[in-house]
C-alpha positions in Angstrom: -40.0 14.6 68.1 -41.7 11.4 67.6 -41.1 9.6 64.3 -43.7 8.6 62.1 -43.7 4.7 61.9 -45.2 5.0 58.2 -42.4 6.8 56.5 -40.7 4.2 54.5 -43.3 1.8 53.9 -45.9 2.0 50.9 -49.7 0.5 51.1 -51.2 -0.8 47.2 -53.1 -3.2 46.4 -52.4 -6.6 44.1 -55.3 -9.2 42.6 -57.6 -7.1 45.3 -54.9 -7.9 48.6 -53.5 -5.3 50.5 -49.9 -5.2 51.1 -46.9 -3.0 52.5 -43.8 -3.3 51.1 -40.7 -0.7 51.4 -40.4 2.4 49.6 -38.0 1.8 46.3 -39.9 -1.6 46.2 -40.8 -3.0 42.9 -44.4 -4.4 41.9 -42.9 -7.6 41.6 -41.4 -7.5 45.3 -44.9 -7.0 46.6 -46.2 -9.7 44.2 -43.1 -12.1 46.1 -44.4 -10.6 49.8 -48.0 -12.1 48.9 -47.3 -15.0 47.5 -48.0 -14.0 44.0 -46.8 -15.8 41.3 -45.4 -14.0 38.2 -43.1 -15.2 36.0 -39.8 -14.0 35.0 -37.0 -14.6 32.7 -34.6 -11.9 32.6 -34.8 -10.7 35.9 -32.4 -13.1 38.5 -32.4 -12.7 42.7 -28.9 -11.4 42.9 -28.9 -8.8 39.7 -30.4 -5.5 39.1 -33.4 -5.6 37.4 -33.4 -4.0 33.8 -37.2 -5.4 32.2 -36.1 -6.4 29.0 -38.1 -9.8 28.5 -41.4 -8.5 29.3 -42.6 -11.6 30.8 -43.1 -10.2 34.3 -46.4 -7.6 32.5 -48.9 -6.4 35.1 -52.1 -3.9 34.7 -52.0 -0.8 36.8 -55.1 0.7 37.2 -55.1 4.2 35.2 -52.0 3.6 33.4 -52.4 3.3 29.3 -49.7 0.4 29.0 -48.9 -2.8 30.7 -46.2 -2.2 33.1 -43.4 -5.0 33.8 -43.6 -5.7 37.4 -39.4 -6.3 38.0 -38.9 -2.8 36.9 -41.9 -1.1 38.0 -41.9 1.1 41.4 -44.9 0.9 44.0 -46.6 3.4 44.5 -49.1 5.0 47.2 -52.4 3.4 46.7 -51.4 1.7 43.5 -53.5 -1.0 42.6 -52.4 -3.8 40.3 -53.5 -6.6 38.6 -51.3 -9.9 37.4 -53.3 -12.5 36.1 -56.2 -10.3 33.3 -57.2 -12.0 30.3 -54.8 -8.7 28.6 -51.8 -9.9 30.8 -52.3 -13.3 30.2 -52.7 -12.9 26.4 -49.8 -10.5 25.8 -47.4 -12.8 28.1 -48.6 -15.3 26.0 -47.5 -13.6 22.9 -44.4 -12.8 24.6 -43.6 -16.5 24.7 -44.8 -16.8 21.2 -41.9 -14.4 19.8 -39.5 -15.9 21.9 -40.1 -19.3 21.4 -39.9 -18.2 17.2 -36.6 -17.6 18.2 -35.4 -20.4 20.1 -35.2 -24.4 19.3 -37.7 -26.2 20.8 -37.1 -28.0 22.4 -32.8 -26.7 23.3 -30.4 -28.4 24.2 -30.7 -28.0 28.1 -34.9 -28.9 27.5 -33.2 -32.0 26.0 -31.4 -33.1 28.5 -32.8 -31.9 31.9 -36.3 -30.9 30.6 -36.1 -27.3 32.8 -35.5 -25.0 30.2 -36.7 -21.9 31.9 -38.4 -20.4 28.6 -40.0 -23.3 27.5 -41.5 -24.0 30.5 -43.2 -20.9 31.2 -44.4 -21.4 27.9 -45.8 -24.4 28.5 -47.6 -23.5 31.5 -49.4 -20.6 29.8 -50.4 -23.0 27.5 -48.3 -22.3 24.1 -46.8 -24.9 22.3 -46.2 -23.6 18.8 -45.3 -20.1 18.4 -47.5 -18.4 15.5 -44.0 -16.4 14.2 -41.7 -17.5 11.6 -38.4 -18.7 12.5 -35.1 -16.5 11.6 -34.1 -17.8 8.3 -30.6 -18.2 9.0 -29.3 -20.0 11.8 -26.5 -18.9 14.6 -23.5 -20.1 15.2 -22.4 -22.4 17.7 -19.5 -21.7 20.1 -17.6 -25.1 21.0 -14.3 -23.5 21.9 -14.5 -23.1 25.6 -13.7 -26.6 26.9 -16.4 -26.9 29.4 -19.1 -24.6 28.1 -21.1 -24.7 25.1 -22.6 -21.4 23.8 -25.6 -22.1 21.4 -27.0 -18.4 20.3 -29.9 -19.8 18.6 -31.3 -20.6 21.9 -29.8 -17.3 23.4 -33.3 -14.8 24.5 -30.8 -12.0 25.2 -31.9 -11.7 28.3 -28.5 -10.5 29.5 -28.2 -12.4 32.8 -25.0 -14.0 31.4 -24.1 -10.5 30.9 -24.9 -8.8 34.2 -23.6 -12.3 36.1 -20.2 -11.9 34.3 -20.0 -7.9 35.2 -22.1 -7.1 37.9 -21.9 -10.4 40.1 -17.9 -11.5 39.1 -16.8 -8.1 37.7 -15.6 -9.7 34.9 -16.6 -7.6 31.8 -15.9 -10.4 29.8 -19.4 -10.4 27.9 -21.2 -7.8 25.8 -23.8 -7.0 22.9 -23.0 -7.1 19.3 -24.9 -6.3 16.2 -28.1 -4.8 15.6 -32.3 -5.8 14.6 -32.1 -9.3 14.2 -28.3 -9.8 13.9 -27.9 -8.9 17.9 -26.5 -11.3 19.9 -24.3 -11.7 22.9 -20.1 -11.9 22.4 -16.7 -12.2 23.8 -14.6 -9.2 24.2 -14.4 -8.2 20.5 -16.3 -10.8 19.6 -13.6 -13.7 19.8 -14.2 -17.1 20.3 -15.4 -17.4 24.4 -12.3 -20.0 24.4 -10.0 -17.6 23.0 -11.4 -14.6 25.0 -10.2 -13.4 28.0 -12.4 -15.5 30.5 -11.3 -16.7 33.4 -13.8 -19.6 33.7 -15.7 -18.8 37.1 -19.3 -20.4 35.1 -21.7 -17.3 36.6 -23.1 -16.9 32.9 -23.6 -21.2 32.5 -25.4 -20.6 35.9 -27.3 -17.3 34.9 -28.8 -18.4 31.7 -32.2 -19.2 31.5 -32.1 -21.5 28.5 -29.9 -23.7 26.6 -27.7 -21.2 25.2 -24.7 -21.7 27.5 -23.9 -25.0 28.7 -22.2 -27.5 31.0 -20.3 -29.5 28.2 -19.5 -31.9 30.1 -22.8 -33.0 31.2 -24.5 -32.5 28.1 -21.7 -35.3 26.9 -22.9 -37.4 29.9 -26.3 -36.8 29.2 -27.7 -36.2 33.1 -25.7 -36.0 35.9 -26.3 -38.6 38.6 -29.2 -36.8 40.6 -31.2 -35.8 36.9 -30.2 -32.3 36.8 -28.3 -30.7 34.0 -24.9 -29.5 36.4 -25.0 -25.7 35.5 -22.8 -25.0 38.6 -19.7 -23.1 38.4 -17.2 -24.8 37.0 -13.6 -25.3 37.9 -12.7 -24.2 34.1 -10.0 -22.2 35.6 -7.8 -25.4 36.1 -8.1 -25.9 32.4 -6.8 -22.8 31.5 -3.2 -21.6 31.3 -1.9 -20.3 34.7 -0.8 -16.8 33.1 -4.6 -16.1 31.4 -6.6 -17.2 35.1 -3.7 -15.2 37.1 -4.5 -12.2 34.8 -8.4 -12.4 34.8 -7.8 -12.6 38.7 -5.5 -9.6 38.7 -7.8 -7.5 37.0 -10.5 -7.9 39.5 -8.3 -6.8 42.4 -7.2 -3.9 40.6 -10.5 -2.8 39.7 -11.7 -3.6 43.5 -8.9 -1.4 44.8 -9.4 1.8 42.3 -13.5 1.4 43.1 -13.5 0.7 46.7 -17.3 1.7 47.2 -18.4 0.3 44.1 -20.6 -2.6 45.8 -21.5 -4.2 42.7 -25.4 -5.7 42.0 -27.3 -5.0 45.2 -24.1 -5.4 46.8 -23.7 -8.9 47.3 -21.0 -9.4 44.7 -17.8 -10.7 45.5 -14.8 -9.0 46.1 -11.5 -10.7 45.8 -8.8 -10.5 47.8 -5.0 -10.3 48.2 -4.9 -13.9 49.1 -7.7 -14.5 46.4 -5.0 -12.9 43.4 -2.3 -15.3 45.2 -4.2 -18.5 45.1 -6.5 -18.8 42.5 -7.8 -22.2 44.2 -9.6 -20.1 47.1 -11.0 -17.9 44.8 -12.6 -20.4 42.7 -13.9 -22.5 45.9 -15.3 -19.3 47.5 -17.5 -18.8 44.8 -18.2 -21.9 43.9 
């Protein structure tokens, strides 16, 4: 029996281009295969996709609603559009209500000038969002002693969520609250310096704004090559030898009792026996 070389794949159409792409592909992995640029903010290479930000909109032809592209499976003979004047002026908008509820410019704009949001913003060509700001301001977190957790620049975007569970296993960060009271928070909402993290930085290097920072080089104001360092930190030599032991400990005993469980599109980490031993390796492995 001969096989048939076009099972698997799927044929649509984006901005008029043909393109095959993968069955289980998303709209915005066939965008990526052509070259097409649309922008995202919640959705990062190494997490699953969840479509919460809605700056990623596309129009499929026939369907009532705009569709956002990170979420959105190809289909046969779809045919999609990404740049429309609707697209354009409801990711505008988008910005718009995000921007109402973000500092502009944040604290990593300030700094390193590549605040994700604010950028995108820009580029579409919106400055000053036409929405009221919240009338009471967030709190700021300075109890970690490397990173800085503003929430009024947090878009809850929840890649600081999905880096510290899906990518590190962590489970460290959640949700709280509801409307306009949501925000992100540590275990039971303590202090992220009192909380059980271990310090490995994936949510300093998954946020797209200036909500969680490199304290130290916000203090320094730009690292030597002009970037704001959002790499992982070594936080874990600050912190007491029994609370980074345990945080490792955990994450080998989960990896054990879930085996299979390969994480976010299986490429995150798994330590080891000699990562629980020496917390150094760890640490420089995913570093």
């Amino acid at each position: 029996m001969t096989a048939d070389p076009t099972a698997g794949i799927v044929q649509l159409t984006l901005d008029g281009r043909p393109v095959v792409v993968p069955s289980g592909s998303t709209v915005l992995d066939a965008a990526r295969t052509l070259g097409i640029d649309v922008p995202v903010l919640c959705h990062a290479p190494d997490q699953a996709p969840v479509g919460v930000c809605r700056v990623c909109m596309v129009e499929v032809k026939g369907a009532r609603a705009l569709a956002a592209a990170c979420v959105r499976g190809v289909e046969a003979g779809m045919e999609v559009q990404t740049s429309t004047d609707r697209v354009l002026r409801a990711r505008r908008t988008v910005y718009e209500m995000l921007l109402a509820d973000h500092p502009s410019p944040c604290l990593r704009q300030r700094t390193t000038q590549d605040c994700e949001l604010e950028t995108l913003a820009t580029r579409a060509g919106v400055v000053t969002p036409r929405f009221a700001p919240p009338l009471l301001p967030r709190p700021v977190d300075d109890s970690s002693p490397i990173i800085r957790v503003e929430l009024d620049a947090c878009i809850l975007c929840d890649r600081c969520i999905r880096g510290c569970s899906d990518t590190r296993n962590n489970f460290v960060i959640g949700r709280i609250g509801k409307g306009e009271t949501t925000r992100i928070a540590f275990d039971d909402d303590a202090p992220m310096g009192r909380s059980t993290c271990v310090g490995c930085g994936e949510c300093m290097v998954s946020c797209p704004t200036g909500a969680l920072t490199n304290k130290r080089a916000v203090e320094a104001g730009r690292s030597a090559d002009g970037h704001l360092q959002r790499g992982r930190v070594r936080l874990h030599r600050l912190l007491h030898p029994e609370r980074r032991s345990r945080g490792l400990h955990r994450r080998a005993a989960r990896s054990r009792a879930e085996p299979e469980r390969p994480g976010a599109h299986g490429r995150a980490p798994v330590p080891s026996e000699a990562d629980v031993l020496d917390p150094e390796r760890e640490h420089d492995r995913g570093t």
